[in-house]
Residue, then its C-alpha position, 0 to 999 in steps of 0.5 A: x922256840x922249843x917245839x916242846x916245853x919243860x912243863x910238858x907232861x912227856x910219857x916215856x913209854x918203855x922207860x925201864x929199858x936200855x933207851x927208855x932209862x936213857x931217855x929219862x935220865x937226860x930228859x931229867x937232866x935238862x928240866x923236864x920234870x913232869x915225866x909220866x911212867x908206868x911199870x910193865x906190871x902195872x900197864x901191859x902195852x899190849x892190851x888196848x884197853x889198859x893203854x887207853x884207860x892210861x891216857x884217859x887217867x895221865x893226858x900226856x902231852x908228849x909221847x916217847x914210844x922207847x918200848x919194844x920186844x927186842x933181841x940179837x940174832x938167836x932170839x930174833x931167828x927163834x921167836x919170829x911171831x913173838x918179835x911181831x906180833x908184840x910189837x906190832x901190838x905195842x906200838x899200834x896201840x901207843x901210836x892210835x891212842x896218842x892220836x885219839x888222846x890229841x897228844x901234842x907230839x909223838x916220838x917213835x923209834x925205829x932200829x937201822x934194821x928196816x933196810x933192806x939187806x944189801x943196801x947201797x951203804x951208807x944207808x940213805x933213809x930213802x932206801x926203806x922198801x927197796x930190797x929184801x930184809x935180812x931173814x934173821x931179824x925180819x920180823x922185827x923190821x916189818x913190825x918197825x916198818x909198819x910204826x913208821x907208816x902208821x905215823x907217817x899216815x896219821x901225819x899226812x892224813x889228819x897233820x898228826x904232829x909225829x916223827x919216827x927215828x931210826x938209831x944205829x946199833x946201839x950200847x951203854x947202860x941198861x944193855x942186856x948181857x944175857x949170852x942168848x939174846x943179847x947183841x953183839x957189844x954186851x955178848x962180847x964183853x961178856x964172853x971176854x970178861x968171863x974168860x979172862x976171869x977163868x983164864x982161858x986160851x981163846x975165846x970163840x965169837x960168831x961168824x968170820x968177823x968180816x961184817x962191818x956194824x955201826x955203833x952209838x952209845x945209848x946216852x948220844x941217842x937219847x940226847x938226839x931224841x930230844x934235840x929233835x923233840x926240841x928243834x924238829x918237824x916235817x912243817x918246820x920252817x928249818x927243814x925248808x931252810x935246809x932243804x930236807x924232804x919231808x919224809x917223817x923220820x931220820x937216821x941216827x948214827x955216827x956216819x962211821x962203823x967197824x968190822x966185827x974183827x975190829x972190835x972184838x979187838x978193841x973190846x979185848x983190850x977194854x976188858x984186858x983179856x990176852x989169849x986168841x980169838x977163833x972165828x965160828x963160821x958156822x954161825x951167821x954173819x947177819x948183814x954184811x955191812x950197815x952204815x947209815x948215812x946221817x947227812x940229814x940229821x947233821x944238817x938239822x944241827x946234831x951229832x954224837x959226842x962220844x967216842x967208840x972206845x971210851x964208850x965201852x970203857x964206861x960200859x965195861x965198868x957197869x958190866x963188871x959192877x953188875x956181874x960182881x952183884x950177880x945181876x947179870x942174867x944167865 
């Protein structure tokens, strides 16, 4: 039997962005109608009041936290304080006003960013607080950080039924392509579709290109989300039968990755640019590598089903569609 039901009114929180559309969109396509929204206009996640009055009017039954201030490198280096503070506001209200609503099940979603730096790859779930944060993005980790603990601490102390997912880097429809403080898919297609159109001789990317990343399409993830909404919690009798620990979050990944200078390859031959690619090595490399490794999610039963490059083909469409309607922000 579903741990959740297709008559569950399910709040997605953030449904405007990247992960939050995606979710929506396949909760939709699989029958869950009773979907609860609200625009950013209409509902500041930061303001305690406003979220608390929201679950008083709405009464979800089912919380998806997919809304956070997120950023690529630039944007995360440049605004530490904004990168934690807003979150940290966000999720703690959602989460504390979840619990005091008595929502039925809880879904809050991390970033693989929580590990530390040097991890021993791929990257067991256990490895959180073992090491040092990567300084470009640790704001941002800390405040992910601490979402997990809050639902790890409500469930242990009062057996608040929420569980924390931590995806890999992630791409596909709704990505932000916006040069200063997009990621490093969108940033690429960007470059090498704007100098393919102006017929440039090269095209200048960050770093050495020796970091390795891990990439899964934003449609995979949210599929995961409600497989394990649907099939997953630290008191099912599966995680007995498989002999999961109860830990209260999971990695979501492919369990494979690929060197920066890999796929600026593979995304040049995706966007049909034919000049050179030159290395800025006075830009920051970030992270050596970061695999995660997905041995517990596998065992629950679910694994991605869509291939790296035929991702970015139905990504670069998108992309190209957008630009062509001067939707994409400088």
């Amino acid at each position: 039997m579903n741990l959740i039901n297709k008559e569950d009114k399910i709040f997605v929180a953030g449904h405007k962005g990247m992960v939050g559309q995606a979710i929506y969109k396949s909760l939709s396509e699989k029958g869950y109608k009773n979907l609860v929204t609200a625009e950013r206009k209409k509902l500041d996640l930061t303001n305690e009041k406003s979220v608390n009055q929201f679950f008083y009017e709405n009464q979800p039954d089912i919380v998806i936290i997919a809304a956070a201030k997120v950023g690529g490198i630039i944007a995360n280096n440049t605004y530490p304080y904004e990168f934690l503070i807003e979150n940290l506001k966000i999720q703690n209200n959602l989460i504390s006003c979840s619990f005091d609503k008595n929502v039925n099940r809880l879904l809050f979603l991390g970033s693989s960013c929580i590990y530390p730096r040097d991890s021993k790859q791929p990257i067991n779930e256990k490895a959180l607080l073992t090491g040092s944060l990567e300084k470009t993005n640790e704001s941002y980790a800390i405040a992910k950080i601490a979402g997990i603990k809050l639902c790890n601490a409500l469930r242990k102390q009062y057996g608040f039924d929420a569980i924390s997912l931590m995806p890999t880097n992630l791409y596909g429809p709704g990505d932000n392509y916006n040069l200063e403080n997009s990621h490093v898919i969108p940033a690429l297609l960007r470059k090498f579709h704007e100098a393919k159109i102006k017929k440039s001789s090269y095209v200048s990317c960050w770093g050495s290109g020796t970091p390795y990343r891990e990439f899964l399409h934003v449609n995979d993830l949210a599929n995961a989300c409600i497989y394990l909404l649907e099939n997953y919690n630290v008191k099912s009798n599966l995680i007995k039968e498989l002999e999961i620990d109860d830990i209260g979050y999971l990695n979501v990944g492919t369990g494979s990755d690929i060197s920066i200078k890999d796929l600026t390859g593979i995304v040049s031959e995706v966007v049909g640019f034919t000049g050179q690619i030159k290395w800025d090595r006075s830009k920051p490399d970030g992270t050596p590598r970061k695999r995660l490794d997905v041995t517990r999610l596998q065992k629950l039963g679910w694994s991605p089903s869509i291939d790296l490059k035929n991702g970015l083909e139905e990504t670069y469409k998108e992309f190209k569609m957008l630009y062509n309607l001067n939707q994409i922000r400088k």
